[in-house]
N, C-alpha and C positions, 0 to 999 in steps of 0.2 A: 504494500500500500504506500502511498503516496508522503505517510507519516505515521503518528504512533499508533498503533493497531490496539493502544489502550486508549485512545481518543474517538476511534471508530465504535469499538464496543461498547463507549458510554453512551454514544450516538443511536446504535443499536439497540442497548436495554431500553434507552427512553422510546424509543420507537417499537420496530418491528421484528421480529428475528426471523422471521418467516427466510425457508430459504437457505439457512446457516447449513442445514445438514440434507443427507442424499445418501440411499443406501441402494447400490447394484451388487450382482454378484458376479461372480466369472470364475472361471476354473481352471485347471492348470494340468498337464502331467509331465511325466520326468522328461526333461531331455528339452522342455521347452520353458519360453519367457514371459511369463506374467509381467502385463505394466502397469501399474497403478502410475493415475496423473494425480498433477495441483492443478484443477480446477477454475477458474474466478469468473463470477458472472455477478458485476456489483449491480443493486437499482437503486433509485431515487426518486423521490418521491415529495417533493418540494409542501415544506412546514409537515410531513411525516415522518419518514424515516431516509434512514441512508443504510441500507443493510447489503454487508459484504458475503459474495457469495461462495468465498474461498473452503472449498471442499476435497477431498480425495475422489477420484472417481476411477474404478468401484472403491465404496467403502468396505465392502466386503471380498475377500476371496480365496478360493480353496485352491492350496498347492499340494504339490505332493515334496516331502521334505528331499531335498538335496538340488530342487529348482533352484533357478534363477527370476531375482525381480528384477524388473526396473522401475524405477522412479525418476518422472519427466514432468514438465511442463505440456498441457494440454495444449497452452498460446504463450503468442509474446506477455513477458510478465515482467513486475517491476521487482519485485519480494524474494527473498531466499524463502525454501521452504526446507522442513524437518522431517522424516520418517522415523519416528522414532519411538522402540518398545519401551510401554511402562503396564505396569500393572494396571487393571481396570478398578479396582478400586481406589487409585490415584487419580484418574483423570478428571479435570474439573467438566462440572458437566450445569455451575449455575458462572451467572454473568461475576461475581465476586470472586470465585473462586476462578475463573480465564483471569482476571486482572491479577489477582495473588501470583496462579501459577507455581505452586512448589513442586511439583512434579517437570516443571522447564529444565529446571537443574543438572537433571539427566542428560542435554544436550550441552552445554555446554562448552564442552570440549570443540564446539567445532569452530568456536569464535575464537579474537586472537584477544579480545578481552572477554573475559567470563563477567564484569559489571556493565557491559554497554549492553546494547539490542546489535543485531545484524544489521550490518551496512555500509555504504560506503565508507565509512570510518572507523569502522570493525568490520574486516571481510572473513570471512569463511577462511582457513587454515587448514581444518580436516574434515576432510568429506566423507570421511568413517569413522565411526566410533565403536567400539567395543567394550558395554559395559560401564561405555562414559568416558574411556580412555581412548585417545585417538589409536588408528588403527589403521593396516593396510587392506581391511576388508575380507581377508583368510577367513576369521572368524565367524561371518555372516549373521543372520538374524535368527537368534533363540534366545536369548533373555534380556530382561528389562535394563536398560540405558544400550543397547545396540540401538544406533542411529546412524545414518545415511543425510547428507544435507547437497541441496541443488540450490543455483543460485543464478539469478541471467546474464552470468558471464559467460563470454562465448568457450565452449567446451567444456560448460558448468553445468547445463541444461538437464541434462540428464545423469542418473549413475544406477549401476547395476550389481546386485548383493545377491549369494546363496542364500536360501532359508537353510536353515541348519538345524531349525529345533525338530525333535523326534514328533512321528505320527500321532497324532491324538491331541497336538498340545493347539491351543488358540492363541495366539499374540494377538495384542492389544496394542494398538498403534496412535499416533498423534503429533501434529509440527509443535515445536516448539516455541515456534514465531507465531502461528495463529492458532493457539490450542483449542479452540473448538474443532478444526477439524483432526477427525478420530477415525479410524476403524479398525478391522479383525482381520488380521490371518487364520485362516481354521488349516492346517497343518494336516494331510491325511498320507 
């Protein structure tokens, strides 16, 4: 977004949220690539709202474990965006708790300041995280603070991770930069 994405949210609570979240599914099996996009479809609504439409799409999707994701930009964007596992009873799921965010913390690592926001003046550093720890990406996506981050720098656009958690498990996903949007890996 264009500025603080805790200025847009406040804009959002006082208005509308309609729109915030979107859930498809899609599937996956060994040997091929899942891609889950960042989304954005902002509207406006002059003296109602301004509700941002920055979502995952699909929010849902079944891989089979030892695939490959990627994670892309749908369009041209202006925002880094975050993939990033946390537990589902961490994720904020009310307008106070996206502003708090303690659950961000998890990402972290991918800034070259962990007290700024992502941006020109803090850019992206690791585009993998492992556990919270930056990372070459070996490790892939099974447990909480694996994250993955894109950004629209040219050859930033997109990036591509194993899932590596074993069959049965669900990962719980979410950017760190727009924590409302969330979804699931169902792992089979």
């Amino acid at each position: 977004m264009r500025g603080s994405w805790r200025a847009v949210v406040a804009v959002v609570a006082a208005g509308s949220a309609a729109g915030l979240t979107a859930s498809l599914a899609a599937s996956s099996s060994a040997g091929t690539t899942t891609v889950i996009k960042a989304v954005e479809r902002d509207s406006v609504k002059i003296n109602r709202y301004l509700a941002t439409g920055y979502r995952f799409a699909p929010g849902t999707i079944t891989v089979k474990s030892g695939s490959m994701l990627t994670f892309e930009y749908a369009s041209k964007q202006t925002d880094p965006h975050t993939l990033t596992i946390a537990p589902a009873s961490q994720l904020p799921k009310t307008v106070p708790q996206i502003i708090a965010c303690p659950v961000c913390r998890l990402a972290l690592g991918h800034v070259k300041s962990p007290t700024a926001p992502p941006g020109p003046t803090n850019p992206i550093v690791a585009f993998y995280l492992h556990a919270g720890k930056p990372s070459n990406g070996a490790a892939g996506l099974s447990e909480s603070g694996d994250s993955v981050a894109i950004e629209p720098a040219p050859g930033h656009t997109s990036i591509s991770i194993r899932v590596t958690a074993p069959p049965g498990t669900t990962l719980h996903f979410f950017c760190a930069v727009h924590p409302w949007m969330q979804g699931k890996i169902k792992v089979t």
